[in-house]
N, C-alpha and C positions, 0 to 999 in steps of 0.2 A: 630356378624360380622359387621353389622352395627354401633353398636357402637364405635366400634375398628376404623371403617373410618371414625367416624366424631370427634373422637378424632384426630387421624391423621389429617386432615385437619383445625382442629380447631390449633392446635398445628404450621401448618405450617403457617396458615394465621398469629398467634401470633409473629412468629420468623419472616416475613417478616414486619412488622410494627413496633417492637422495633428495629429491626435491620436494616433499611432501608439502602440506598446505598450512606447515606450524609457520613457513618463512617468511607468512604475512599475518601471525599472531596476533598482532596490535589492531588491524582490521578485523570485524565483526562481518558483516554484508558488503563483499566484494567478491567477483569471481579470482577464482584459484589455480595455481599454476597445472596443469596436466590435470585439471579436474574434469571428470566425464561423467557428474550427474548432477541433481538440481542442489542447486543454493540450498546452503542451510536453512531451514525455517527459523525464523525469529517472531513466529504473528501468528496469534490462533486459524486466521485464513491461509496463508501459506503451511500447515501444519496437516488442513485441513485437504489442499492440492495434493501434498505429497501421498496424502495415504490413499486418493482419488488416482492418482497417476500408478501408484501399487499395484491399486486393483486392477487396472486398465491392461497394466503391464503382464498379469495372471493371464490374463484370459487373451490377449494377442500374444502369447507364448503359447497356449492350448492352442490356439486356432493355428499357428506356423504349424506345432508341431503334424496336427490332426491333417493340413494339409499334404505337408511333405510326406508323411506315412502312406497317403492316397498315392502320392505320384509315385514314391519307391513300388510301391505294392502294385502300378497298374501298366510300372514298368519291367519288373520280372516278370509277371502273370500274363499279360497280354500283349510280350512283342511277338513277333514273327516268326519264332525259333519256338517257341513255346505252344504260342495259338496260329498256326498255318491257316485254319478256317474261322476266320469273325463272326460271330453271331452278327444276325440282320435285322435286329428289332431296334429301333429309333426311342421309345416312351415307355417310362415307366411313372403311373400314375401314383403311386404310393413315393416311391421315391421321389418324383417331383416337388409332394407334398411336404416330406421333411423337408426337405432341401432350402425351402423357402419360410417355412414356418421357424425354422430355429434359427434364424438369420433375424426374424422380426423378436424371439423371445431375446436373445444377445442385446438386439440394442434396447428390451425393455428394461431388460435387467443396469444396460449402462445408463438409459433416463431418467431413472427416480433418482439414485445417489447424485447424477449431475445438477436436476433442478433443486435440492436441496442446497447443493451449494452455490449454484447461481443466486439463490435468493440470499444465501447466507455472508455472501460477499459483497453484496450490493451495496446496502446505506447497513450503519447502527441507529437505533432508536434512543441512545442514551448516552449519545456523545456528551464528553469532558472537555472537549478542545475543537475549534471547527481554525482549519486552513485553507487560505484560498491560495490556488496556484496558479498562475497566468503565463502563458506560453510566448513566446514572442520570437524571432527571427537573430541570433539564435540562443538563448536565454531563458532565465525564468523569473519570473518576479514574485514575491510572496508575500502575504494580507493574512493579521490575525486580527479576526473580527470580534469574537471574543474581549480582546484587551488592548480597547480602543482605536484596532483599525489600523496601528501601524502598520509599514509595507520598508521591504528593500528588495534590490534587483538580487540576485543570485546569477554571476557570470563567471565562464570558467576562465580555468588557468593556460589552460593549452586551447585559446579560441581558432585552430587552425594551422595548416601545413608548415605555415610562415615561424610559428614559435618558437625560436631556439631555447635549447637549457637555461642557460644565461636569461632569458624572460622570463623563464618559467621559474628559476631560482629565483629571482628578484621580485615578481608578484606572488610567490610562496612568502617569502619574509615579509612581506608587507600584508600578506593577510593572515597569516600564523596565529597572530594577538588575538585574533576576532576568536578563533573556534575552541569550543570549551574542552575540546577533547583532542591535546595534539597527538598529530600523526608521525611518526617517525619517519616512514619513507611515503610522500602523497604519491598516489596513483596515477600512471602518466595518461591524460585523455579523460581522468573521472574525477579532477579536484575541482574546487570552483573557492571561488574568493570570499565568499560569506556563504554560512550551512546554516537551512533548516533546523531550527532546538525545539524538541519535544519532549514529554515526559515518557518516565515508561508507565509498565500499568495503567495506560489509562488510554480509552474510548476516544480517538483523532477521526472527525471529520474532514476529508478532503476534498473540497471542490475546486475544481478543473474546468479554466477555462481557455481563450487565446484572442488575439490581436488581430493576428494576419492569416495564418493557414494553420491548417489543424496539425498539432502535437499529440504526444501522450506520455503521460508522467508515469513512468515506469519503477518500480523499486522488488526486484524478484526475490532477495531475501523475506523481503515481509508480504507477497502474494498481491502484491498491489498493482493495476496497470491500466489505466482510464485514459481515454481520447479527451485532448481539450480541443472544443469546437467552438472559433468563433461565434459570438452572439449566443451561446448557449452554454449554459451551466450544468455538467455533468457533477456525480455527485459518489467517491467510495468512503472506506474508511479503513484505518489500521489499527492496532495494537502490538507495540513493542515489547517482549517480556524480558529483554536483558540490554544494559546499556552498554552504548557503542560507538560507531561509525558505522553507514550503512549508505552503497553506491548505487546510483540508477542513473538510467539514460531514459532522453527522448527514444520512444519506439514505436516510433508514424517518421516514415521518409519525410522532413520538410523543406527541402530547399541543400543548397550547397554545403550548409555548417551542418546538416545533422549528424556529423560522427561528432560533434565538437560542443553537445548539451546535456553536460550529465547533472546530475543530483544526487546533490548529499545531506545525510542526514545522521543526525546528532542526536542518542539517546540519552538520554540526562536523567538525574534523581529531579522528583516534584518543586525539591527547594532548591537546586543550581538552576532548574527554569524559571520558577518565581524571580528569584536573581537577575536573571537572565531577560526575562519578559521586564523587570524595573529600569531594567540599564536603556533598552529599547526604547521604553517611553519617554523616559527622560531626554533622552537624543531626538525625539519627535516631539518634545512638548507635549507629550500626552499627561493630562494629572492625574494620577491615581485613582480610582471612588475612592469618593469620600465615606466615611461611616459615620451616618445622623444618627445623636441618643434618639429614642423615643419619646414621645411628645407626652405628659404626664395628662391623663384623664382629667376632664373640665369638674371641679368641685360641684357634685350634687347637693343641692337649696331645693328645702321641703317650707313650701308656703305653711305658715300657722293656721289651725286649725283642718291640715287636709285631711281627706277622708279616709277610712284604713284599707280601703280597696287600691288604694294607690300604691301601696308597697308593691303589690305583684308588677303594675305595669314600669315599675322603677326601675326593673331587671334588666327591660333589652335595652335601654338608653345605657346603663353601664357597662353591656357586652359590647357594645356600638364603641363607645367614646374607648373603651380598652381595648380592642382591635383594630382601630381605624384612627392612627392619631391623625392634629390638625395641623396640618401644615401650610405655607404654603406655596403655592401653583410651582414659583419658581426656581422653588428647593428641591422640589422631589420631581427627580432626573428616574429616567424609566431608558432602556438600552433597547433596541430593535435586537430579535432575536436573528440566528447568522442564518437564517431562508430569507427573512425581509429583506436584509443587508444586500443577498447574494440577488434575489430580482431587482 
């Protein structure tokens, strides 16, 4: 028996060192072959879990060990060979009291760092970019509100048991053009036909929503993981800080295909997205904003002989006309910000 497990573990430490995690280099956020800890962080949220999960990991290491030391110690000490006669006292009122009390100080100690980051994961107050993500059966579909509203579906390559290679070869080549970042070897079970383009450095709003039954837009390199609930608009957000390829899956059970709904996503520099976001419009008929000159201050006329107390009040009518030019009604286009959009 012994030998069987240190075969086994001889065996796995060998597979973990010829095979290390450089042989999928060219991906950024996807899991790893023989990897047996969390995804790399790529998101100040996800950066933020790891060092949450650290801490967590300290103190249920203390607490195994504090355990096991009880039972070794109360199994030399007090078996049968050792203690022939038991003590016969049931309560001890001091010890009951620790006993209970530092159980409650452990999880105040893990409460506060937890709600700081519950609230710190939540929403940003100062999004750059808001995306909407809409769930569906089994698929994703995706909405930038922001710039103009375009949408496309997002479906994968391997939708199901039925996919042979040969399929998966063949809607590979045919959607290869679309992504700005190719992939050398796609991921079997996590490519999809058209990816998510985002920028990096920069404040992503995600709202999440669905169709039919509830999903959840999962991305574990960057700490993301939100339910989309029909008829209701959930709300995270990310930050990428190095560009890439980055994989997730639906992770809410939804039906037959959910091993077969992943999500990908494409970090890009600010101007391959500009790019990127024009090509888009233009395929959707979306027209650029326009950018109106400023409308030139209406020529202030001083009636002859006016009085010299009229200089002062001359002042706010040229503050007015120079901050407020005149246009009109149906030139100056005004954009619903992406909360109106999303109600």
């Amino acid at each position: 028996m012994l030998r069987a497990f240190l075969c086994v573990g001889a065996a796995f430490l060998f597979a973990l060192f010829v095979f290390p995690a450089s042989t999928f280099a060219h991906v950024i956020g996807a899991p790893e072959p023989w990897g047996f800890d969390l995804q790399k962080a790529y998101s100040p949220v996800k950066e933020v879990f790891h060092d949450f999960h650290n801490f967590l990991l300290i103190i249920i290491t203390l607490i195994t060990l504090f355990v096991l030391g009880l039972l070794v110690y109360v199994i030399v000490r007090y078996n049968a060979r050792a203690n022939p006669k038991p003590a016969s006292f049931t309560h001890n009122v001091k010890l009951e009291i620790i006993w209970t009390l530092v159980p409650v100080l452990i999880l105040v100690v893990i409460l506060v760092p937890s709600l700081k980051i519950l609230f710190y994961s939540d929403k940003t107050t100062e999004a750059d970019l808001t995306i909407k993500a809409v769930g569906h059966q089994w698929y994703w579909s995706y909405e930038y509100p922001d710039h103009g509203g375009f949408t496309f579906d997002s479906r994968p390559i391997w939708d199901g048991p039925a996919t042979t290679a040969e399929d998966a070869a063949k809607l590979i080549a045919e959607s290869s053009p679309h992504w700005l970042i190719p992939t050398q070897q796609p991921l079997r079970l996590l490519e999809v036909d058209h990816r998510i383009v985002v920028p990096v450095h920069a404040n992503i709003r995600v709202l999440t929503t669905a169709d039919d039954v509830i999903h959840s837009w999962a991305m574990p390199a960057l700490g993301v993981k939100k339910d989309a609930v029909p008829g209701r608009m959930n709300e995270t957000w990310m930050r990428i800080e190095q560009e890439g390829v980055y994989y997730g899956q639906c992770s809410e059970i939804c039906g037959t295909g959910h091993g077969y709904m992943p999500i990908v996503v494409e970090a890009v520099s600010k101007e391959k997205f500009s790019d990127w976001v024009s090509s888009k419009q233009k395929q959707a008929g979306i027209a650029p904003p326009a950018t109106q000159p400023a409308a030139e201050p209406a020529p202030q006329t001083r009636a002859k002989g006016a009085v010299d107390g009229a200089a002062a009040s001359a002042a706010e009518p040229a503050v007015g006309a120079a901050t407020t030019p005149t246009q009109p009604a149906a030139d100056h286009n005004t954009e619903a910000t992406p909360e109106e959009k999303a109600e």
